[in-house]
MARDO-224828 format. One record per residue: x, y, z of N, C-alpha, C in turn; residue number from 1. Coordinates in nm, 4 decimals, padded with zeros to 6 digits. Layout:
<pts>
<pt><n_X>X</n_X><n_Y>Y</n_Y><n_Z>Z</n_Z><ca_X>X</ca_X><ca_Y>Y</ca_Y><ca_Z>Z</ca_Z><c_X>X</c_X><c_Y>Y</c_Y><c_Z>Z</c_Z><pos>NUM</pos></pt>
...
</pts>
This chain:
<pts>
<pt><n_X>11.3208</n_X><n_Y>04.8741</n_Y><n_Z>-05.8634</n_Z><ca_X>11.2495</ca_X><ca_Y>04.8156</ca_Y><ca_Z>-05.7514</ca_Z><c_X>11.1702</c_X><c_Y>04.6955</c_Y><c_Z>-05.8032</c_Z><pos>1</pos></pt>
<pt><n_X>11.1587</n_X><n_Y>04.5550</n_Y><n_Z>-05.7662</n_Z><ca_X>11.1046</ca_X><ca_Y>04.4728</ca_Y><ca_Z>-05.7692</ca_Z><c_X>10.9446</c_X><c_Y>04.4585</c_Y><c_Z>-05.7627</c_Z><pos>2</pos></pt>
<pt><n_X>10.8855</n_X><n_Y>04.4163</n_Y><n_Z>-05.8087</n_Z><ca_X>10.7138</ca_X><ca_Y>04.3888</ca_Y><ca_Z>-05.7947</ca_Z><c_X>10.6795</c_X><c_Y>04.3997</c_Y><c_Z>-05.6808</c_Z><pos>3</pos></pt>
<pt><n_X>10.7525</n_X><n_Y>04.2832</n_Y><n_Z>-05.6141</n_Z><ca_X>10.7111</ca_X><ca_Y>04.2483</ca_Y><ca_Z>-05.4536</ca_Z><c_X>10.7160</c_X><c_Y>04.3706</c_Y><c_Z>-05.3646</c_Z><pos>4</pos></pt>
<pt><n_X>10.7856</n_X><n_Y>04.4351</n_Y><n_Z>-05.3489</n_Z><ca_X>10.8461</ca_X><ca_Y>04.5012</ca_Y><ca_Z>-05.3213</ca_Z><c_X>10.7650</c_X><c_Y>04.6508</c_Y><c_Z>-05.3104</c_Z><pos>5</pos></pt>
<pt><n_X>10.7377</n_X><n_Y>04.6508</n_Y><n_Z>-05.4323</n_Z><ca_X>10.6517</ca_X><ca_Y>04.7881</ca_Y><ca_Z>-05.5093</ca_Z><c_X>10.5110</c_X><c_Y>04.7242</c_Y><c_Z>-05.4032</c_Z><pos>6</pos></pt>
<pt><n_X>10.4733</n_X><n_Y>04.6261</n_Y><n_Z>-05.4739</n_Z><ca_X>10.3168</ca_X><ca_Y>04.6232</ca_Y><ca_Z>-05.4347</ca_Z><c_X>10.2854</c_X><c_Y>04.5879</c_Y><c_Z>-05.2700</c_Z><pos>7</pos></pt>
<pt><n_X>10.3941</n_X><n_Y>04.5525</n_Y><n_Z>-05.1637</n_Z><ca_X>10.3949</ca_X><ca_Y>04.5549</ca_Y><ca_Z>-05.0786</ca_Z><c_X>10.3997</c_X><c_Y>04.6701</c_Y><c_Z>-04.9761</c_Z><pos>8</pos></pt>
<pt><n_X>10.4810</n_X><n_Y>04.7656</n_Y><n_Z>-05.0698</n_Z><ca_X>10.4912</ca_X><ca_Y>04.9287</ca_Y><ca_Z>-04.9700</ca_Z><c_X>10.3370</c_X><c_Y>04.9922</c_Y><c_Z>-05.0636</c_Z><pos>9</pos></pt>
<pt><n_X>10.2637</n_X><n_Y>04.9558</n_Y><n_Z>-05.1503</n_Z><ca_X>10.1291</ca_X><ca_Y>05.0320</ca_Y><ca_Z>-05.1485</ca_Z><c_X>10.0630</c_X><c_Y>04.9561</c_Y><c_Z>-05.0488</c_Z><pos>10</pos></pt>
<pt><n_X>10.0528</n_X><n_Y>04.8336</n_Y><n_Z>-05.0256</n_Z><ca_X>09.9807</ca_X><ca_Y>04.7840</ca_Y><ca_Z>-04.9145</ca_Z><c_X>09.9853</c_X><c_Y>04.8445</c_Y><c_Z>-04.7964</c_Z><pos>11</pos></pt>
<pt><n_X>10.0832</n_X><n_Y>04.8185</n_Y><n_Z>-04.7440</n_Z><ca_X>10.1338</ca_X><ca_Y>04.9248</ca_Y><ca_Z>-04.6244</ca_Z><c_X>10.0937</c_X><c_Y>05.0323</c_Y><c_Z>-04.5662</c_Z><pos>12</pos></pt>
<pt><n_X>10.0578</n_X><n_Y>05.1165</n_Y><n_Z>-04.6836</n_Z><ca_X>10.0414</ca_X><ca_Y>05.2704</ca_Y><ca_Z>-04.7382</ca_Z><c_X>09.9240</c_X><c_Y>05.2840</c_Y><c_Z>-04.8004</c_Z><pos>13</pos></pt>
<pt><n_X>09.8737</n_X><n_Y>05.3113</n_Y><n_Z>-04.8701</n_Z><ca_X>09.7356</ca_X><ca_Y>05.3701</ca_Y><ca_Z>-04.9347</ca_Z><c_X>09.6463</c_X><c_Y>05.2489</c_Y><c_Z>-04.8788</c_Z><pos>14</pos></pt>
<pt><n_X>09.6205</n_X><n_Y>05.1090</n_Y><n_Z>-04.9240</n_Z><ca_X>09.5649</ca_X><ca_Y>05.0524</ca_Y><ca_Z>-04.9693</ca_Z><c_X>09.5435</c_X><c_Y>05.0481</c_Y><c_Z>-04.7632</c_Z><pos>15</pos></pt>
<pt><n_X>09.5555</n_X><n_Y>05.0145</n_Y><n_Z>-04.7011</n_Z><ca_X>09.5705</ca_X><ca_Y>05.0054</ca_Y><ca_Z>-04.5321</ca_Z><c_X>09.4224</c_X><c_Y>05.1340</c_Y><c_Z>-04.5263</c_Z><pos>16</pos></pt>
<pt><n_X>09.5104</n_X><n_Y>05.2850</n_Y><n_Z>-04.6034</n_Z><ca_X>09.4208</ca_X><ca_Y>05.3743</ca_Y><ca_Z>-04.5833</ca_Z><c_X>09.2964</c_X><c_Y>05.3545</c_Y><c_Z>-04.6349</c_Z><pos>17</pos></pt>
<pt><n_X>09.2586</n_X><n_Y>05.3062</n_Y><n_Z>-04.7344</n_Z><ca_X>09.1529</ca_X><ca_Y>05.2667</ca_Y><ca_Z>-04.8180</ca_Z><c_X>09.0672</c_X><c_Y>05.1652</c_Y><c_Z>-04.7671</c_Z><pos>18</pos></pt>
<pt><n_X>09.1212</n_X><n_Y>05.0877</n_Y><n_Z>-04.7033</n_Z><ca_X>09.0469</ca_X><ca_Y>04.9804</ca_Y><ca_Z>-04.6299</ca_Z><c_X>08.9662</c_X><c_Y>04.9979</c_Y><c_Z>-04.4899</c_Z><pos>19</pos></pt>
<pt><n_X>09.0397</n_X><n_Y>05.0776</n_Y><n_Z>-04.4272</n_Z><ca_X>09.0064</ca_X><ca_Y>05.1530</ca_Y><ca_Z>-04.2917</ca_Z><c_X>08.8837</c_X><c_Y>05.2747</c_Y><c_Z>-04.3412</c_Z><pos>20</pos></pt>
<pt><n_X>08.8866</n_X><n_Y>05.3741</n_Y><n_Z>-04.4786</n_Z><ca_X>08.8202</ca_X><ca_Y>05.4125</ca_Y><ca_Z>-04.5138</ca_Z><c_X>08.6994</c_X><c_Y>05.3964</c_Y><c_Z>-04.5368</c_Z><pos>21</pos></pt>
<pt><n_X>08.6876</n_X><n_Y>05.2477</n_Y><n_Z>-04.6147</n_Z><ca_X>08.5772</ca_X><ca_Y>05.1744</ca_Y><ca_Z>-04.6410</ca_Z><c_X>08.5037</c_X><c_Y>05.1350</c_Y><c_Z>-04.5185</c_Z><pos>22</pos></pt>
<pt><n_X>08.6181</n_X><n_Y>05.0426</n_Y><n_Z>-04.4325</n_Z><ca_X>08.5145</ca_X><ca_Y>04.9995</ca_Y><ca_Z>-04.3179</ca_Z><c_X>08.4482</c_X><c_Y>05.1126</c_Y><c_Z>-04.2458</c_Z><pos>23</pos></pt>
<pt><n_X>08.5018</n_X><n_Y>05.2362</n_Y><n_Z>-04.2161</n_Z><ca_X>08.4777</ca_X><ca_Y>05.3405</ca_Y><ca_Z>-04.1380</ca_Z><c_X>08.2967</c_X><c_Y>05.3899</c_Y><c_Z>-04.2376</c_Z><pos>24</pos></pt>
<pt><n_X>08.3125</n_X><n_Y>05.3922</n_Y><n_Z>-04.3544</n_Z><ca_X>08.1725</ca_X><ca_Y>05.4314</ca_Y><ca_Z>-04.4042</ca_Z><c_X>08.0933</c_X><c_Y>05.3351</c_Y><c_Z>-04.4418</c_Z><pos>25</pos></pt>
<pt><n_X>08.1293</n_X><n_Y>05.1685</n_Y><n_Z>-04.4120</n_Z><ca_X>07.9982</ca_X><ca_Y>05.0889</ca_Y><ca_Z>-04.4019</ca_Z><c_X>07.9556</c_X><c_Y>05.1147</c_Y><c_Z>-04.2243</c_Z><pos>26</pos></pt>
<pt><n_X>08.0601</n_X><n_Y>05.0655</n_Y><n_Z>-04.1655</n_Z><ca_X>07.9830</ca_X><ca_Y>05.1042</ca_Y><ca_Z>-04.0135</ca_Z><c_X>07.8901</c_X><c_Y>05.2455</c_Y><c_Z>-04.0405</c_Z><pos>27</pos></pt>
<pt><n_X>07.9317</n_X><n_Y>05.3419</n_Y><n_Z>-04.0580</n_Z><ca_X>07.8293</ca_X><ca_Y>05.4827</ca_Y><ca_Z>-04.0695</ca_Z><c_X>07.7296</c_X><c_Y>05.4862</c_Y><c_Z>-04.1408</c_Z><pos>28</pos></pt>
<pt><n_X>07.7147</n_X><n_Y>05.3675</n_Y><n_Z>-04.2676</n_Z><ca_X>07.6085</ca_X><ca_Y>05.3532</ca_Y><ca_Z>-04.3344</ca_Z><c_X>07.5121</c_X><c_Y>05.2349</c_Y><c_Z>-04.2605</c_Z><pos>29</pos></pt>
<pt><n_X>07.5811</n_X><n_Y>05.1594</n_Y><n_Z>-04.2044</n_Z><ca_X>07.4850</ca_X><ca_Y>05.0898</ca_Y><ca_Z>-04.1397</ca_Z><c_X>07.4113</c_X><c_Y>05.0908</c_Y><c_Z>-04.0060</c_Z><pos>30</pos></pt>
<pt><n_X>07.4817</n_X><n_Y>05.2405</n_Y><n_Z>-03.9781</n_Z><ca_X>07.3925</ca_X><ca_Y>05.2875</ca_Y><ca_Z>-03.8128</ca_Z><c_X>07.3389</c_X><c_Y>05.4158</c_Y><c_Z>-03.8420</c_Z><pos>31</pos></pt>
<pt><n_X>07.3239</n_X><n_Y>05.4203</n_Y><n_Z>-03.9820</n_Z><ca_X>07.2850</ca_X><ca_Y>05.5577</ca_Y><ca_Z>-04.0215</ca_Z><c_X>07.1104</c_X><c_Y>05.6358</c_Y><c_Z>-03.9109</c_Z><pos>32</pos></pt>
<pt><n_X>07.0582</n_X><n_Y>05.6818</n_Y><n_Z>-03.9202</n_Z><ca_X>06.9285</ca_X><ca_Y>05.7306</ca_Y><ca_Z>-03.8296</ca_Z><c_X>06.8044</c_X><c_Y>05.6403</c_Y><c_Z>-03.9258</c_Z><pos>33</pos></pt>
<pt><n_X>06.8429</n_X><n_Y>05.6802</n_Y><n_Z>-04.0776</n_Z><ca_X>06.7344</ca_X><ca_Y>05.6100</ca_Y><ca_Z>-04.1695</ca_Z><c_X>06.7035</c_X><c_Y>05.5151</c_Y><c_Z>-04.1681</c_Z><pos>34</pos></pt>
<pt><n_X>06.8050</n_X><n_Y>05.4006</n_Y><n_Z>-04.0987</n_Z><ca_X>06.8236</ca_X><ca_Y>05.2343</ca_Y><ca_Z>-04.1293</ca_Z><c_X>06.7560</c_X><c_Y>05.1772</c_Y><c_Z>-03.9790</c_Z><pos>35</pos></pt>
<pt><n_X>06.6662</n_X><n_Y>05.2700</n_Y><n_Z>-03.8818</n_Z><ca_X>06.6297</ca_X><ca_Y>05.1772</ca_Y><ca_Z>-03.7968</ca_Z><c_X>06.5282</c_X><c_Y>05.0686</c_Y><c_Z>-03.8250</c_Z><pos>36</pos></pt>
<pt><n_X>06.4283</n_X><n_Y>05.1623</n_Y><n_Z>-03.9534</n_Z><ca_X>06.3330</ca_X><ca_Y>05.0935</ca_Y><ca_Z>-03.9412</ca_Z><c_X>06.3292</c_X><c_Y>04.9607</c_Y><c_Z>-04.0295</c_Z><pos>37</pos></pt>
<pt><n_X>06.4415</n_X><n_Y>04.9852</n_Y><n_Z>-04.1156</n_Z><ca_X>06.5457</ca_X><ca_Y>04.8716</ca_Y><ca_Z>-04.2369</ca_Z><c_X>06.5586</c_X><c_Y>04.7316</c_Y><c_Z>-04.1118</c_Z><pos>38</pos></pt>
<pt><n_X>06.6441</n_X><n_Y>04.7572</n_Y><n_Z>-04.0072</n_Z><ca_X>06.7188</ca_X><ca_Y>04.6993</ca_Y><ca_Z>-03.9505</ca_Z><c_X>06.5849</c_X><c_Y>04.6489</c_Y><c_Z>-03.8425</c_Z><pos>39</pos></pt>
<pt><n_X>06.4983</n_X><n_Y>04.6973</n_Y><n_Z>-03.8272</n_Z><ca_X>06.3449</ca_X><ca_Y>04.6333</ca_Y><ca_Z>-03.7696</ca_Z><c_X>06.2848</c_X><c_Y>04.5230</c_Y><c_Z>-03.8002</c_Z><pos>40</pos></pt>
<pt><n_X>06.2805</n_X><n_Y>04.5604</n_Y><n_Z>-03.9511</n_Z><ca_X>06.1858</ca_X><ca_Y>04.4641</ca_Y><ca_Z>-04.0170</ca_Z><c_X>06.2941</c_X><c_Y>04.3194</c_Y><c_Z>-04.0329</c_Z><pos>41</pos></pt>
<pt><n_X>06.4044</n_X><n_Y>04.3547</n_Y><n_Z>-04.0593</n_Z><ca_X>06.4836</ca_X><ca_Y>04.2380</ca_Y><ca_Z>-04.0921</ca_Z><c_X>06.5013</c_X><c_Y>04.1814</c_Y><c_Z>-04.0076</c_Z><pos>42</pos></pt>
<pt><n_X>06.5246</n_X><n_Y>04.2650</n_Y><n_Z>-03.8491</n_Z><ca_X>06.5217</ca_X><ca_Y>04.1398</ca_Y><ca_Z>-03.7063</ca_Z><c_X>06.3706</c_X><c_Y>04.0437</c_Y><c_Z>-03.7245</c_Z><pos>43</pos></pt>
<pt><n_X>06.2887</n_X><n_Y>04.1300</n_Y><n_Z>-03.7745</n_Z><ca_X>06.1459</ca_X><ca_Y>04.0418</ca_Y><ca_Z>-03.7401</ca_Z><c_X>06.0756</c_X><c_Y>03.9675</c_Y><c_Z>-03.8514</c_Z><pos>44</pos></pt>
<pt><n_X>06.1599</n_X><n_Y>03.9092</n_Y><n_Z>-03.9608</n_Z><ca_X>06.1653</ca_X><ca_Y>03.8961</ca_Y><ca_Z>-04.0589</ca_Z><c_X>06.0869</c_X><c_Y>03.7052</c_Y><c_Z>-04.0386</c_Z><pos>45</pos></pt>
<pt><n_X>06.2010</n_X><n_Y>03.6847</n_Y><n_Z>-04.0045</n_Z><ca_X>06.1819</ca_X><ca_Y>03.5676</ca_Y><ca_Z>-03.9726</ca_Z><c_X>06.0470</c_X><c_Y>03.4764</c_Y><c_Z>-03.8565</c_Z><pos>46</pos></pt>
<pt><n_X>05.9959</n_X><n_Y>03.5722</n_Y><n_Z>-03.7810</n_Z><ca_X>05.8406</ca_X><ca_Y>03.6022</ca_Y><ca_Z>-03.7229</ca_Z><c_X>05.6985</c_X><c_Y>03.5927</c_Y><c_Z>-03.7828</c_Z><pos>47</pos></pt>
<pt><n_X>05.7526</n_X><n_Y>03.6352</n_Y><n_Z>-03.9513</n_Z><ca_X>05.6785</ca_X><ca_Y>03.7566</ca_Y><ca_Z>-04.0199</ca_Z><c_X>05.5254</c_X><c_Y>03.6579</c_Y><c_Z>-04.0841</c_Z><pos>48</pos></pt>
<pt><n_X>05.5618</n_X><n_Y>03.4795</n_Y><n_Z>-04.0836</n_Z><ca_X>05.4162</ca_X><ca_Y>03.3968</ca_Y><ca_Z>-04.1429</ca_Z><c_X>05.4594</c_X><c_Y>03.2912</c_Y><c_Z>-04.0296</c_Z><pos>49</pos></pt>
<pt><n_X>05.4132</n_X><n_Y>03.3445</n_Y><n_Z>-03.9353</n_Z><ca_X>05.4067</ca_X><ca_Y>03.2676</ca_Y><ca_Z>-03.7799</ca_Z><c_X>05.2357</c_X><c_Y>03.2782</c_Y><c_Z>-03.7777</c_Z><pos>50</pos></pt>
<pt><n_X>05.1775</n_X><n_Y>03.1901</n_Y><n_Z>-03.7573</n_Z><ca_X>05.0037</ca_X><ca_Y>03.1385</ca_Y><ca_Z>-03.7487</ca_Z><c_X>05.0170</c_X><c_Y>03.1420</c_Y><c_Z>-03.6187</c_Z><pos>51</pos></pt>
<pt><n_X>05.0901</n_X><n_Y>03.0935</n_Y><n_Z>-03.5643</n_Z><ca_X>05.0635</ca_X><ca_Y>03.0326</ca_Y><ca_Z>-03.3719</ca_Z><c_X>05.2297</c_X><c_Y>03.0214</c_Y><c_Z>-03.2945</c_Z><pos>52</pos></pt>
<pt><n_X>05.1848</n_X><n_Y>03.0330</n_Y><n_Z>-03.1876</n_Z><ca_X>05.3949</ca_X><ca_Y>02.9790</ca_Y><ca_Z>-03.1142</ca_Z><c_X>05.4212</c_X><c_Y>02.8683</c_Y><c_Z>-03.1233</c_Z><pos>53</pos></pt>
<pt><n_X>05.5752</n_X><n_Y>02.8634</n_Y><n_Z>-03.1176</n_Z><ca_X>05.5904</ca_X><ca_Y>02.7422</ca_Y><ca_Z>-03.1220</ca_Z><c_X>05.5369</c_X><c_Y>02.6572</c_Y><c_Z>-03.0373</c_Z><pos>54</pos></pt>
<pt><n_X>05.5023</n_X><n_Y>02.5493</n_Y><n_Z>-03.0545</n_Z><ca_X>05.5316</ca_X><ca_Y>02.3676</ca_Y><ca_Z>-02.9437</ca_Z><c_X>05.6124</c_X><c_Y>02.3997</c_Y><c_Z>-02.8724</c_Z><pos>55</pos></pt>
<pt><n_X>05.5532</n_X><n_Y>02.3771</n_Y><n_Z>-02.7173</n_Z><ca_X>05.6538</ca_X><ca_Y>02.2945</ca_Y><ca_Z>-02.5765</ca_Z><c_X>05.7274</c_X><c_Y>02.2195</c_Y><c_Z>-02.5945</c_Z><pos>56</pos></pt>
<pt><n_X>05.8362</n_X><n_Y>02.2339</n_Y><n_Z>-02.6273</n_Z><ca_X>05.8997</ca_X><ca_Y>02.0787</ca_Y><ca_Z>-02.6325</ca_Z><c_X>05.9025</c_X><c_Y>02.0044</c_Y><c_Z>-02.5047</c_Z><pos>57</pos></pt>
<pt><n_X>05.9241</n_X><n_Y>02.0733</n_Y><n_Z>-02.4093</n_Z><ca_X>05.8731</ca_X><ca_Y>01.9637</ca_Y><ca_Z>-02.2835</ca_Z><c_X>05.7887</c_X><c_Y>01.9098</c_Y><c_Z>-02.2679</c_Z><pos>58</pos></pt>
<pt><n_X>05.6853</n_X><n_Y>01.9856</n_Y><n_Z>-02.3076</n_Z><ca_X>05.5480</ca_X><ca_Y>01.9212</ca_Y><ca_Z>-02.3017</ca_Z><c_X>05.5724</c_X><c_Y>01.7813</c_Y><c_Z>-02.3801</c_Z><pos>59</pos></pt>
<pt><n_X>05.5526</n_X><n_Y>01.8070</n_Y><n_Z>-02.4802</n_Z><ca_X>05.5438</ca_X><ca_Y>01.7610</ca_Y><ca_Z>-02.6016</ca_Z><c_X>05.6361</c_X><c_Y>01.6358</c_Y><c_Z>-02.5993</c_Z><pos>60</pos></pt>
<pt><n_X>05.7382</n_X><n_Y>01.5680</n_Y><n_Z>-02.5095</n_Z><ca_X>05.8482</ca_X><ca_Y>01.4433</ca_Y><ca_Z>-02.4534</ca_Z><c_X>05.7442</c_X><c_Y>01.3999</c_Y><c_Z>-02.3190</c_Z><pos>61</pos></pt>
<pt><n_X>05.6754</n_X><n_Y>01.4844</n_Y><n_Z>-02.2530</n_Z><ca_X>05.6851</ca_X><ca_Y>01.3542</ca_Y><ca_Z>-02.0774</ca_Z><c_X>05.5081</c_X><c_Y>01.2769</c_Y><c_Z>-02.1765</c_Z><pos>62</pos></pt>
<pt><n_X>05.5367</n_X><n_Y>01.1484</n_Y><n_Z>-02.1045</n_Z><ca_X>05.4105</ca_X><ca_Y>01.0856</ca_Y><ca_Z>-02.0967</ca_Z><c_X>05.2817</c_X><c_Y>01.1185</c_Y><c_Z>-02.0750</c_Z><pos>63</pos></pt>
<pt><n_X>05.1904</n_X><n_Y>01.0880</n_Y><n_Z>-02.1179</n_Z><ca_X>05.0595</ca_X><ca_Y>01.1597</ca_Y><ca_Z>-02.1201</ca_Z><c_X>04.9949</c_X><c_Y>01.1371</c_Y><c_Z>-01.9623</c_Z><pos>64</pos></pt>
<pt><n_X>05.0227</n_X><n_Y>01.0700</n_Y><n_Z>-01.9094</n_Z><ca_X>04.9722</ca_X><ca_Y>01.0321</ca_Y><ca_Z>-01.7581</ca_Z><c_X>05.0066</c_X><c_Y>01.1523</c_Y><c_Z>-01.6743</c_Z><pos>65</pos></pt>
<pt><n_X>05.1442</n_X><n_Y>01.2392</n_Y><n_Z>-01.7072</n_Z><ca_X>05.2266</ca_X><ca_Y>01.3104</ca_Y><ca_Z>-01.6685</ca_Z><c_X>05.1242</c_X><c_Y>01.4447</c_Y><c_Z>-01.6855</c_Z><pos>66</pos></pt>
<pt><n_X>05.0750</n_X><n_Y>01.4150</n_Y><n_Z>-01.7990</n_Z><ca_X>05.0116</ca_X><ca_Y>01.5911</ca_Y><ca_Z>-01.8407</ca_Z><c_X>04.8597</c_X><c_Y>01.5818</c_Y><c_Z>-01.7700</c_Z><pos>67</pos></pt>
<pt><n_X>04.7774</n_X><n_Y>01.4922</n_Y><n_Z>-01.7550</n_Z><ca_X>04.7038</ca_X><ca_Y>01.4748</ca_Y><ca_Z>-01.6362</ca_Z><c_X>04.6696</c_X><c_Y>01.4700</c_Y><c_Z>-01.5087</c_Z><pos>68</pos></pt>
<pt><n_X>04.7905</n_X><n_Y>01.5019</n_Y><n_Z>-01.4387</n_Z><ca_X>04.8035</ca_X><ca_Y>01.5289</ca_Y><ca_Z>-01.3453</ca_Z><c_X>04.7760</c_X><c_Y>01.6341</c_Y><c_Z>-01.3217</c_Z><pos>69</pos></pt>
</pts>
């Protein structure tokens, strides 16, 4: 049997299974019950050395005559 050949029917076959394996236990590791509060901090991560909100940007474009009104 040829290389190609060989290493193409493990693809097929185990390595298909192995891959589906893997993905199947990162999804389960990454919705695990432990990881909410993981997956908390990292949404709010980027929040985390905020002093004040952002600038209006609307505001902050019309003419000042505009904001006196």
């Amino acid at each position: 049997m040829e290389t190609y050949s060989l290493l193409r029917a493990f693809a097929d076959s185990w390595m298909l299974l192995a891959m589906t394996i893997v993905f199947v236990l990162v999804i389960f590791w990454a919705l695990r019950p432990g990881s909410r509060a993981m997956h908390d901090d990292a949404a709010e991560s980027i929040f985390r050395h905020d002093a004040r909100p952002a600038r209006d940007t609307q505001t902050a474009r019309r003419p000042s005559k505009e904001l006196s009104k």
